[in-house]
C-alpha positions as CSV (number, residue, x, y, z in Angstrom):
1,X,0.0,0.0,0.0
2,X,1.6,3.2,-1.0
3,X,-0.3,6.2,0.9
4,X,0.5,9.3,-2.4
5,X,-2.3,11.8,-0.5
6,X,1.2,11.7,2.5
7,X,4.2,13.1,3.2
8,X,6.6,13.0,6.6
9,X,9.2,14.8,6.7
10,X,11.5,16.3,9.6
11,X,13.4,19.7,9.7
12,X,16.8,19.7,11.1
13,X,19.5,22.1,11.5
14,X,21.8,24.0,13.9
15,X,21.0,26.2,16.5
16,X,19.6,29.3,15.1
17,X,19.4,28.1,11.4
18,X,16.0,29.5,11.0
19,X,13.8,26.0,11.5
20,X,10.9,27.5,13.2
21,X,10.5,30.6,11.2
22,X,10.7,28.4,8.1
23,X,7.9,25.9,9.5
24,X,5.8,29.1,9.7
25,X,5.7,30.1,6.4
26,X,4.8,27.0,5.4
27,X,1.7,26.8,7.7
28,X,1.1,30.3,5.8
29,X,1.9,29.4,2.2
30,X,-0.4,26.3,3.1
31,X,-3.7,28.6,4.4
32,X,-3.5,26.7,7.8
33,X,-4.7,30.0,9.3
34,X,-7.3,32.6,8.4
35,X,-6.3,35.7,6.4
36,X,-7.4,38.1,9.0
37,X,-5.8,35.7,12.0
38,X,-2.9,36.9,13.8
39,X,-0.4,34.9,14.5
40,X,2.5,34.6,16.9
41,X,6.2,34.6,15.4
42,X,7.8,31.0,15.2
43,X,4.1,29.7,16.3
44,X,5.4,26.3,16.9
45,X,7.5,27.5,19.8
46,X,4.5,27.4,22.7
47,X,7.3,26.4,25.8
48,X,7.7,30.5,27.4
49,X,11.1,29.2,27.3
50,X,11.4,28.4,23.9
51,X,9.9,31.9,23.2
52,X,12.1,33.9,25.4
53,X,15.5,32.3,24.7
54,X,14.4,32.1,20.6
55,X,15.7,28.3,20.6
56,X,13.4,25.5,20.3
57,X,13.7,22.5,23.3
58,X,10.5,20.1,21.9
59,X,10.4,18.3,19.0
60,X,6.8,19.1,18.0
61,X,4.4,17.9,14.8
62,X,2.2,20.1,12.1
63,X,1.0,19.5,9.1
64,X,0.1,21.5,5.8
65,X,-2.2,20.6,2.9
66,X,-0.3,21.2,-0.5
67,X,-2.1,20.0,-4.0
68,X,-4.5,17.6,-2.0
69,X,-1.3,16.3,-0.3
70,X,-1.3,15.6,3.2
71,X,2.4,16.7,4.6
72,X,3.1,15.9,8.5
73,X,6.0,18.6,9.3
74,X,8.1,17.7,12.5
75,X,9.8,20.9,13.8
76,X,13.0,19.5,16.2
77,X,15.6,21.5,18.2
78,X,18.5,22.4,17.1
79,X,21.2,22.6,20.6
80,X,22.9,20.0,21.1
81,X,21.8,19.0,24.8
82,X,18.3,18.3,23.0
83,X,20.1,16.1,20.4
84,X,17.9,12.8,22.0
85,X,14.7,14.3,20.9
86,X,16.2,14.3,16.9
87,X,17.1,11.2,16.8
88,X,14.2,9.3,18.2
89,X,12.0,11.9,16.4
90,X,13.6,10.7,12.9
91,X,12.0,7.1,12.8
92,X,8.8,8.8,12.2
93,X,9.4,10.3,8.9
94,X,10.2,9.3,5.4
95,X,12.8,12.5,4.7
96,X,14.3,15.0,6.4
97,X,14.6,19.0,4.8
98,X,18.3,19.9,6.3
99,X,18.6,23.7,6.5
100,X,21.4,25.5,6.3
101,X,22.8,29.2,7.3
102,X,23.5,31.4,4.4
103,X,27.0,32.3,6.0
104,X,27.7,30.0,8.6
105,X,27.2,26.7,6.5
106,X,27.3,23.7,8.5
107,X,28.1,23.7,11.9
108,X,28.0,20.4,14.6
109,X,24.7,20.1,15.3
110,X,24.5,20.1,11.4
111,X,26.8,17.4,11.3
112,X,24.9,15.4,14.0
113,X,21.3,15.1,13.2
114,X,22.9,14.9,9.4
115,X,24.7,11.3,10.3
116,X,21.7,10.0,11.9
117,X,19.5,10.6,8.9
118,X,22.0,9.3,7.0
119,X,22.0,6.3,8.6
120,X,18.4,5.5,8.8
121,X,18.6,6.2,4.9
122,X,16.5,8.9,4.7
123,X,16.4,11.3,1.3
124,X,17.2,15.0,1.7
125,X,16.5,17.9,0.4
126,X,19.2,20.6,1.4
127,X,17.5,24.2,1.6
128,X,20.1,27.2,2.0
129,X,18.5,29.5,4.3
130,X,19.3,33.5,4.7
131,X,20.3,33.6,1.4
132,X,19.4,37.5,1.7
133,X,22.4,38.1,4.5
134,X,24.9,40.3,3.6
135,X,27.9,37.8,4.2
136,X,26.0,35.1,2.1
137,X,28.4,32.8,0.6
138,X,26.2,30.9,-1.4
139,X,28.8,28.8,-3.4
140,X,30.8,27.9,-0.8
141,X,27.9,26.7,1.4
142,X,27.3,24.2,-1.8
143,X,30.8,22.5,-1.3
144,X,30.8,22.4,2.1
145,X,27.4,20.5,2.5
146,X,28.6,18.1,-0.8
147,X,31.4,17.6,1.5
148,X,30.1,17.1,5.0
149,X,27.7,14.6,2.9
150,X,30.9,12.8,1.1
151,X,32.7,12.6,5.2
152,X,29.5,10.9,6.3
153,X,29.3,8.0,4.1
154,X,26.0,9.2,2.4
155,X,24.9,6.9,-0.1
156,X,25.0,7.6,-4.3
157,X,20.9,9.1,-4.2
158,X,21.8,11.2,-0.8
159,X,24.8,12.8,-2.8
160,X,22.4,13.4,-5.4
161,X,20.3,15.7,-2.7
162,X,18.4,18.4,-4.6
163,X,19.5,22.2,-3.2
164,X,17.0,25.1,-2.4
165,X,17.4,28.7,-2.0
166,X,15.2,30.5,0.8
167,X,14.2,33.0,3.1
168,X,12.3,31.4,5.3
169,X,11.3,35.3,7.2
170,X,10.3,36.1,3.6
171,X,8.8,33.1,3.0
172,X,10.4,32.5,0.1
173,X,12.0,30.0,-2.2
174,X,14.0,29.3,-5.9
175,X,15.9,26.2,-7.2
176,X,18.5,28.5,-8.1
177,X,20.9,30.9,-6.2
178,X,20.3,33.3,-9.3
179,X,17.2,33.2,-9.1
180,X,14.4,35.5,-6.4
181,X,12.1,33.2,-4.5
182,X,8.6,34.5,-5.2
183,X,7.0,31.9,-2.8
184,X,7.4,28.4,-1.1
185,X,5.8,26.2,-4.1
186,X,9.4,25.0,-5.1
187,X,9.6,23.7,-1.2
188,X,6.6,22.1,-1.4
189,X,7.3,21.0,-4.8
190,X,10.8,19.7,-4.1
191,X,9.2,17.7,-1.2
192,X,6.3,16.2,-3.0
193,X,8.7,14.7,-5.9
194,X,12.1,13.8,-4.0
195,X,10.7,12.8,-0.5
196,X,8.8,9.2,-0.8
197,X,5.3,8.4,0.3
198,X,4.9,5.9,3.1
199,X,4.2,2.5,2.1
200,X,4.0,-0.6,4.0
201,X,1.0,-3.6,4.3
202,X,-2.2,-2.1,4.9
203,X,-4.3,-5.7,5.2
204,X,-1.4,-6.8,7.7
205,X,-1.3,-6.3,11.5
206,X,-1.3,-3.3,12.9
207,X,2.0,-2.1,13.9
208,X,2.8,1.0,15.4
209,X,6.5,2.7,16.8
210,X,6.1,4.9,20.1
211,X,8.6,7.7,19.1
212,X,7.1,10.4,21.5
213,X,5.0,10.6,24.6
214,X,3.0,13.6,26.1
215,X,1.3,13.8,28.9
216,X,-1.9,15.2,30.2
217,X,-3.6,15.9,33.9
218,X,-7.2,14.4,32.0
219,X,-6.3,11.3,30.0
220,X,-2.9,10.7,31.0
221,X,-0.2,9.3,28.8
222,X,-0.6,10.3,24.9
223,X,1.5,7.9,22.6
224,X,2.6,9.9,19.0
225,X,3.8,7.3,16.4
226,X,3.9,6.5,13.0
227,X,1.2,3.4,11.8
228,X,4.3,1.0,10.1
229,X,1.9,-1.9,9.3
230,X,-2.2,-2.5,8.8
231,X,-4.6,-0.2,10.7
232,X,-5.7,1.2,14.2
233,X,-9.5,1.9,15.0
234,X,-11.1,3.7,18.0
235,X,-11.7,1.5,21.2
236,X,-9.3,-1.1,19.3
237,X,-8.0,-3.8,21.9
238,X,-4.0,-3.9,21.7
239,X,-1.0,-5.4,22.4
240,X,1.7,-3.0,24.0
241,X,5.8,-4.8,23.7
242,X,9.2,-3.7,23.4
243,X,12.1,-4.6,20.9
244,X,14.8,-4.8,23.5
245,X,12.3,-7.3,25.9
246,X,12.6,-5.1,28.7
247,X,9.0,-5.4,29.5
248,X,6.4,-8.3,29.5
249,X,3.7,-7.7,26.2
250,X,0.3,-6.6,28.1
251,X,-2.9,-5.9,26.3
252,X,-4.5,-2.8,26.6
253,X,-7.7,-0.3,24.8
254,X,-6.9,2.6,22.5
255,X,-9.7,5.2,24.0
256,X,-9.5,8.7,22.0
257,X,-7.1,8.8,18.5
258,X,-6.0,12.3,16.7
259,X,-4.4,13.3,14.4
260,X,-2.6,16.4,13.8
261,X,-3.7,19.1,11.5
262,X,-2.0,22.4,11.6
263,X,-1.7,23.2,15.4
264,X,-4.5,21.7,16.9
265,X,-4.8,17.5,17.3
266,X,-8.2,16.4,15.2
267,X,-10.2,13.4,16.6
268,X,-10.3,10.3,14.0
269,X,-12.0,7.1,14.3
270,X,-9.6,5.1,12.2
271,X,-5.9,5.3,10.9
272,X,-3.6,3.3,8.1
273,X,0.3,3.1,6.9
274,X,2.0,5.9,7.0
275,X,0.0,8.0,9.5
276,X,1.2,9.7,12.6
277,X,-1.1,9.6,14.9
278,X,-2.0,10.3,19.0
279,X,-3.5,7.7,21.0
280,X,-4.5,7.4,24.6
281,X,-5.8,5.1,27.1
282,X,-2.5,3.0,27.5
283,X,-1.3,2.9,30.8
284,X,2.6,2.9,31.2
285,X,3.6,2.9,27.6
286,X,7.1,4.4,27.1
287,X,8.8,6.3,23.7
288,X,10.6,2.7,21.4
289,X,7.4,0.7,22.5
290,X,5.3,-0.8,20.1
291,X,1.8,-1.2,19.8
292,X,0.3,-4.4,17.7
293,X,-2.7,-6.0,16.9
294,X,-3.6,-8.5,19.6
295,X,-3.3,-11.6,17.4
296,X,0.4,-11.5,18.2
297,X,3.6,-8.9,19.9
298,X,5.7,-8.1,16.5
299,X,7.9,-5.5,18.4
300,X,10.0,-2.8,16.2
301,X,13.4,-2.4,16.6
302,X,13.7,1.4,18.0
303,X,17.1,4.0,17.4
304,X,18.9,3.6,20.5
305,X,19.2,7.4,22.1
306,X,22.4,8.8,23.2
307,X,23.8,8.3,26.8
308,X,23.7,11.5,28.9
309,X,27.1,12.4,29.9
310,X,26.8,14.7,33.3
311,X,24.8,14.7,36.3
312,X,23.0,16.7,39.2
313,X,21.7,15.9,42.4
314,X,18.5,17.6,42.5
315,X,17.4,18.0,46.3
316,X,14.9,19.5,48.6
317,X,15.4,22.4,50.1
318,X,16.8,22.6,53.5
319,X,17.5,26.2,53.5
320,X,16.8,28.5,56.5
321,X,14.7,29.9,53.7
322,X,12.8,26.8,52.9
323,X,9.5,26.7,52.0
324,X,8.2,30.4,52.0
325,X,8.5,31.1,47.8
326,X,7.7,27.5,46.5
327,X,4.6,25.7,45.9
328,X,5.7,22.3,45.8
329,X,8.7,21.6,48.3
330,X,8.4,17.9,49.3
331,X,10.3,15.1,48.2
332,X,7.1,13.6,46.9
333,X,6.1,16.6,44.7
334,X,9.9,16.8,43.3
335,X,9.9,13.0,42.8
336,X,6.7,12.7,40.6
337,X,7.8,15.9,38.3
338,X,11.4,14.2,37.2
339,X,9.9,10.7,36.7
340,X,6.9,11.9,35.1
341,X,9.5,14.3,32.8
342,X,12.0,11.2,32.1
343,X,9.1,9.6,30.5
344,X,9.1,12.6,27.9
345,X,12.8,12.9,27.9
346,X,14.5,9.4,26.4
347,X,18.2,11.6,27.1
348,X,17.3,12.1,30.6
349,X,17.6,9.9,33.2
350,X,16.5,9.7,37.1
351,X,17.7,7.4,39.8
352,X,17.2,7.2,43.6
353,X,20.5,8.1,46.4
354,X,21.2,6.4,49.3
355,X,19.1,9.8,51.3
356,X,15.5,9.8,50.9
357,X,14.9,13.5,49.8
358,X,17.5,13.3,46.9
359,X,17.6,12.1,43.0
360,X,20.4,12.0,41.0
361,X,19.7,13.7,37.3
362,X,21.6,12.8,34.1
363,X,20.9,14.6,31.2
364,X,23.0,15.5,27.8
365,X,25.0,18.8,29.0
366,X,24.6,21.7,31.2
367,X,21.8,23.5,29.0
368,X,19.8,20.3,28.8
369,X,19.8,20.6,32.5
370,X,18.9,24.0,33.5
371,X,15.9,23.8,31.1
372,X,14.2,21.1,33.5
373,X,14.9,23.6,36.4
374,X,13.8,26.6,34.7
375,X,10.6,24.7,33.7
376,X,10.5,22.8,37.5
377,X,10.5,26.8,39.5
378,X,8.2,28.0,36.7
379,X,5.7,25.0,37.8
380,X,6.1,26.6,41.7
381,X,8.8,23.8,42.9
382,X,11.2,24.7,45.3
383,X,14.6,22.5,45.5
384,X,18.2,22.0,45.8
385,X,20.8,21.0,42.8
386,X,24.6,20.4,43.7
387,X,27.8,21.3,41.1
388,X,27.5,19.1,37.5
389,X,29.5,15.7,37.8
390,X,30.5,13.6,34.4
391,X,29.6,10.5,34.2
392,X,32.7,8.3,33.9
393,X,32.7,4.7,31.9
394,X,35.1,1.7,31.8
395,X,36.3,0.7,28.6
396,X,38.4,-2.1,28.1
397,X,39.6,-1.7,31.7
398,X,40.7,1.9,31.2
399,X,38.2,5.1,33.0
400,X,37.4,7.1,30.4
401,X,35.7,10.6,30.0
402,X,33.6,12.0,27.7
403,X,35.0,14.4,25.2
404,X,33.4,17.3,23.4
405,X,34.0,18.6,19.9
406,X,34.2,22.6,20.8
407,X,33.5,24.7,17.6
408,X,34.6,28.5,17.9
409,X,34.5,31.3,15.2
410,X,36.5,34.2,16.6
411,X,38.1,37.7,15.9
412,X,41.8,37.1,15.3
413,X,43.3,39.6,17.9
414,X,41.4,37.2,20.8
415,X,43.1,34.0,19.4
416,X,45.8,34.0,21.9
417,X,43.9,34.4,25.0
418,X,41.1,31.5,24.1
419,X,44.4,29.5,23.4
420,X,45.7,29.7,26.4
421,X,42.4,29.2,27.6
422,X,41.9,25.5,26.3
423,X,45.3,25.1,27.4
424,X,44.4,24.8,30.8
425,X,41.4,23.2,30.2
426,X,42.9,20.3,28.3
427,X,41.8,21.1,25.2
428,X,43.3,19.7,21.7
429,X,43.3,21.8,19.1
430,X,42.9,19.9,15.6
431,X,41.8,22.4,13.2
432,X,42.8,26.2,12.6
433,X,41.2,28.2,9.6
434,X,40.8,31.7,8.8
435,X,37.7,33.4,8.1
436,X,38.5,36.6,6.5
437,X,38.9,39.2,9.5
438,X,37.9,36.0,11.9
439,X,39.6,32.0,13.4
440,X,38.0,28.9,12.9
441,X,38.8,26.9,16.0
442,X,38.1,23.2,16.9
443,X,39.1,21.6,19.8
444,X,38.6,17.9,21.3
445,X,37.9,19.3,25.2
446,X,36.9,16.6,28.6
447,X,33.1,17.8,28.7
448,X,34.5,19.3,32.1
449,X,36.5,21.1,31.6
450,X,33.6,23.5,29.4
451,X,32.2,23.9,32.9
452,X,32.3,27.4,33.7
453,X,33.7,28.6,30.2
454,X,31.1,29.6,28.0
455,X,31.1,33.2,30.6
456,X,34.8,33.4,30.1
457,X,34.7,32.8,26.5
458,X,32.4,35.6,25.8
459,X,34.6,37.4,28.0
460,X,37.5,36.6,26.4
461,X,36.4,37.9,23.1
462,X,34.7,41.1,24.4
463,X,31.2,39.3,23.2
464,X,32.1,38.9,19.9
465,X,33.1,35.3,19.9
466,X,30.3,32.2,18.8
467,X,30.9,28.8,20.4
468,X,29.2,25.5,19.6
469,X,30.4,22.2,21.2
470,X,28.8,18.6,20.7
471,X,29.5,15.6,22.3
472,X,32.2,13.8,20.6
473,X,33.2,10.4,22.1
474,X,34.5,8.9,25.4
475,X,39.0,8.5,25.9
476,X,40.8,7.7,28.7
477,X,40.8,10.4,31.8
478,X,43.1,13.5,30.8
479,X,44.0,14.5,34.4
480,X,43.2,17.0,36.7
481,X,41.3,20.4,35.8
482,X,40.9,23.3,37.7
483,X,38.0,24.7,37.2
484,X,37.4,27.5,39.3
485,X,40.1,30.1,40.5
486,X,38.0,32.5,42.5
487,X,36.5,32.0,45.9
488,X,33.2,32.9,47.0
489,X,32.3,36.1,49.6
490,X,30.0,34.0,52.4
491,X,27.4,35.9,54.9
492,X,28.3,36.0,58.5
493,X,24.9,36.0,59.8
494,X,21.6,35.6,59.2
495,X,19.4,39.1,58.5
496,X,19.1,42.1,56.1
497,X,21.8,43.5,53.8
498,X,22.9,47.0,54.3
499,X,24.2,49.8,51.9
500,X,26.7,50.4,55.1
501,X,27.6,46.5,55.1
502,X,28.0,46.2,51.2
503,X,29.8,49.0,50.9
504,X,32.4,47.7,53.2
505,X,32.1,44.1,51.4
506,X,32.7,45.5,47.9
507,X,36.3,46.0,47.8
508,X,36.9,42.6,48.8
509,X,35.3,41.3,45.0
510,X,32.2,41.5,43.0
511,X,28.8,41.5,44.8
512,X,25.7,39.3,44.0
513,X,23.2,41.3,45.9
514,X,21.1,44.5,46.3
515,X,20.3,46.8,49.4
516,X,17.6,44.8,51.5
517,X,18.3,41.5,50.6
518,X,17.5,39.3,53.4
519,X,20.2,36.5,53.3
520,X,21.2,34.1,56.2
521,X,24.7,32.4,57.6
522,X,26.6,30.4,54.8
523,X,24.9,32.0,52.1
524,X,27.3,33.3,49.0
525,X,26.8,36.9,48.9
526,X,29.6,37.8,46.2
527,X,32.5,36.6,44.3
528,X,35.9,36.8,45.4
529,X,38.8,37.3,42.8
530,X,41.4,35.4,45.3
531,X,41.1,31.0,45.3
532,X,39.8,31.0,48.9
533,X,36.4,31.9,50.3
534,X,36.1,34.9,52.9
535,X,33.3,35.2,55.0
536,X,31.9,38.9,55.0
537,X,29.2,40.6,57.2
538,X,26.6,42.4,54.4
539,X,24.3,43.0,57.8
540,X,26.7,45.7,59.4
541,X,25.3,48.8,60.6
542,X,26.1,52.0,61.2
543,X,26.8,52.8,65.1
544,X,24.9,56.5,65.3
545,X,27.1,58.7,67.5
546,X,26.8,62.3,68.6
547,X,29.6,63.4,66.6
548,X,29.5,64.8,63.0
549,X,33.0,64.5,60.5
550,X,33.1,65.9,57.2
551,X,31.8,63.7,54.5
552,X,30.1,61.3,57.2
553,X,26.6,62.2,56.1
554,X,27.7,61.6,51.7
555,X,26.0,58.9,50.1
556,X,27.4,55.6,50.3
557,X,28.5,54.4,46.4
558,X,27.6,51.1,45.7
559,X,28.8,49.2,42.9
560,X,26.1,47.3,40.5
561,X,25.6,43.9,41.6
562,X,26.2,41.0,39.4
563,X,22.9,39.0,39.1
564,X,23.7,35.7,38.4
565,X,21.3,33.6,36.2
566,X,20.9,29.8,36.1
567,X,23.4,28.9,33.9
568,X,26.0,30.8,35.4
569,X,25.0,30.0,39.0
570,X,25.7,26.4,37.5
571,X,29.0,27.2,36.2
572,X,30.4,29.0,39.0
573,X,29.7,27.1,42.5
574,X,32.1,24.5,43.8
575,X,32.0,21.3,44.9
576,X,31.1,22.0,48.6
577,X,28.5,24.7,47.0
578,X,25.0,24.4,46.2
579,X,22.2,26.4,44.1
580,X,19.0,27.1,46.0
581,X,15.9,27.3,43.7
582,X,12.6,28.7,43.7
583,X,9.9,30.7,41.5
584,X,10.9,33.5,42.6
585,X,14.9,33.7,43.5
586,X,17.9,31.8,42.7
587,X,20.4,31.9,45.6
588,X,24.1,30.1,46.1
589,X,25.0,28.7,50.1
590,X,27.4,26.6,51.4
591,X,26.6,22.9,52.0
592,X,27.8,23.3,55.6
593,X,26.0,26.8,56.4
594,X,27.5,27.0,60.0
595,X,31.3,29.4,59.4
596,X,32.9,27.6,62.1
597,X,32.0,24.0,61.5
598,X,32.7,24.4,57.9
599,X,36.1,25.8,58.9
600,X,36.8,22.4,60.6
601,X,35.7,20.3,58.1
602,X,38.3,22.3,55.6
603,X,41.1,21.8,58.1
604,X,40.5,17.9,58.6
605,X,40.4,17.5,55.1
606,X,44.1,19.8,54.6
607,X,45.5,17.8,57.0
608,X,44.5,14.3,54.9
């Protein structure tokens, strides 16, 4: 059965390559929306995080009608800590449209969704995006893609890849650099001819690959998947199993079935080959599952994801602080919200500790990370997350690491100093290319030693500097780092901060705080540019006397604090250091609050 009114087809690219916008001129060019309906930019971004940082974190399904064809767009992120989502995401599709920056050309990310595609021989269609930047290099772009295609094994018809010229703001399209896009047609066009329809048997069994799950408070669990074989009706009874036998095959009832058209999900009675549809009703089904007919468990075999490479202890919150910003602060609440997100998230995964009230969290990298705490405080939980640890593996006997592949396009007069930079960091430097007035960099770096460097970096090349790192592979342990080489500024006591007492902190470093801020013993109040920690009192007031000097009544002058967001509260505490977050403040403290006990502690563990 070969479904010809269907298409599926995935969008990948780097970070920032113009994915979303592009999916939104399609849902235009396609009339998904009324003429007189507004619409958001990048409407498939919903996440307020997606929409305020202008990167999408969900792989997330549309579809447009073109020419009475039927084609089922999945919009997929494009960081690398979200890399999981791609590749599971890419068993439900038939093609994939690989977009490409105007000037940057291909970058990591590119590289990596690019391979996996490749090997699931999927056909592309390579569409050049920003074509109307003014530091377009149009021809270039051309080799380098031919290349990156060539380095990855792609077979004779993937070489052949038809190439597209857009502007996916403009909404606009042509076959030909030469030539101005008037509309999207050639897009669609391209896709109808070069991307195949889905076929498969539609009198067999019915067959269907879990490649997604959502969730919802009313019907629970919502399976999105791809029919592979035969046909699923409403109220159907089925047979859940799993390719790897981790699980024992139980039968269970499909009880509501969508599909998606344009934005919204659209309740269907019946589906064939080749659709991707929703279905609910089946308790504890997991993304790589399959769901059969009940004559008989004919499990797919399902892309195996990625192992994440760091880990956090996420924790509740036993601050003196506890429990007065958050919503949900028990270990119970805290519990349910990563297990319930690890089911979303194949990249992330959640295990118990020996204490009661804390869970160890491995995800793909530091960003991956801080969006599940970003989303968690958002929600109204309150918690606790230590310093990022790798995850270390034996190989053949030997510890190894993993290792990233760090990407950096800088000004040339900064070279030196992000040089010496890696240097310290362990970083190995195996390519070197200049750009005109810019360096091509690329290091192989121990994912640890990035902790902490992406605020240095930017520092380092007054802003100007663009940095892009993806996990590479896993070698032997390449010694010690040091990653931090400032101390922190601790509070003395508990109570409110003072301009008198922040004044007299400030020329010991950089403060994190305002006037007013209540703060309490052991909390990290500022940064100090020495190694060691010096505990500070931010509370101090000034003793009133009878006596007036010159200049005693002048205002005090307080230097702007620094206000430390998520990701760089991450990368700057320390190992005996933890991050204290809630909906509405993120603050840094000690592990051991008390000064004096924490002092001992330090001296015991000198003297070891």
């Amino acid at each position: 059965m070969v479904r010809n009114d269907l298409r599926n087809v995935a969008i990948i690219a780097h970070v920032d390559h113009g994915k979303t916008t592009l999916v939104d001129g399609m849902l235009k060019y396609a009339g998904t929306f009324r003429e007189n309906q507004e619409v958001a930019e990048r409407v498939m971004d919903s996440n307020a995080l997606e929409r305020e940082r202008g990167i999408t974190i969900l792989a997330k399904n549309t579809s447009a009608t073109y020419k009475d064809v039927k084609v089922n767009i999945v919009d997929t992120p494009g960081h690398a800590d979200f890399g999981g989502e791609v590749e599971r995401i890419l068993k439900m599709v038939n093609g994939v449209i690989l977009l490409v920056d105007a000037a940057e050309g291909p970058m990591p990310q590119t590289r990596f969704v690019l391979q996996k595609a490749i090997e699931l021989g999927h056909r592309i269609i390579v569409v050049v995006n920003k074509i109307d930047r003014p530091d377009a290099r149009l021809g270039e772009i051309e080799d380098e893609v031919l290349e990156l295609l060539l380095d990855l094994d792609a077979n004779d018809e993937q070489l052949e890849s038809p190439f597209l010229y857009c502007s996916a703001r403009q909404a606009t399209a042509s076959l030909s650099a030469d030539e101005e896009g008037v509309d999207l047609a050639p897009l669609f066009d391209t896709i109808l001819s070069h991307i195949p329809a889905p076929e498969g048997d539609g009198e067999g069994e019915a067959q269907m690959l879990v490649s997604a799950v959502d969730y919802n408070d009313y019907v629970g669990k919502i399976a999105i998947g791809r029919i592979e074989r035969g046909s699923l009706r409403l109220k159907q009874d089925v047979l859940v199993c799993d390719y790897h036998g981790d699980m024992t095959p139980y039968k269970s009832k499909i009880s509501a079935m969508f599909q998606i058209e344009g934005l919204s999900r659209r309740p269907v009675e019946s589906a064939s080959v080749g659709d991707i549809i929703c279905v609910s009703g089946i308790e504890n089904i997991n993304i790589g599952n399959t769901v059969c007919s009940t004559e008989g468990a004919d499990p797919l075999p399902f892309v195996k994801i990625g192992e994440p490479t760091i880990e956090m202890t996420f924790s509740v919150n036993t601050g003196p602080f506890a429990g007065r910003e958050g919503k949900y602060v028990t270990t119970r609440h805290i519990r349910d919200y990563l297990f319930k997100e690890a089911m979303k998230d194949m990249s992330l995964r959640v295990s118990e500790t020996d204490s009661a009230d804390s869970y160890n969290v491995a995800g793909r990298g530091e960003m991956h990370l801080s969006i599940l705490m970003e989303n968690m405080r958002r929600d109204g939980y309150e918690f606790m997350v230590s310093t990022p640890r790798i995850i270390y593996r034996e190989i053949d006997g030997v510890v190894c690491e993993p290792v990233d592949r760090a990407v950096m396009d800088v000004p040339q007069d900064y070279v030196s100093a992000v040089m010496e930079k890696m240097g310290y960091r362990k970083g190995e430097l195996i390519e070197m290319n200049p750009k005109g007035s810019r360096m091509h960099l690329e290091f192989l770096i121990p994912t640890r030693g990035l902790f902490g460097y992406k605020t240095e970096f930017l520092t380092d090349t007054r802003g100007e500097g663009v940095l892009n790192t993806i996990f590479e592979k896993y070698e032997p342990q390449k010694g010690e780092i040091q990653k931090r080489f400032t101390g922190s500024l601790i509070a003395y006591e508990d109570g409110e901060a003072t301009s008198y007492g922040l004044f007299n902190a400030q020329d010991r470093g950089t403060m994190f705080i305002d006037p007013a801020t209540k703060v309490y013993t052991g909390m990290i109040v500022g940064m100090s540019p020495k190694g060691d920690d010096i505990v500070v009192n931010v509370c101090k007031k000034k003793h009133l006397t009878a006596i007036r000097s010159a200049g005693a009544d002048e205002a005090l002058r307080l230097v702007t604090p620094k206000k430390m967001s998520l990701e760089e509260a991450i990368e700057f505490i320390a190992d005996d250091e933890l991050i204290e977050i809630t909906p509405k403040s993120i603050r840094l403290r000690k592990r051991i609050l008390d000064n004096a006990t924490r002092m001992k502690e330090k001296s015991k563990l000198k003297g070891n």
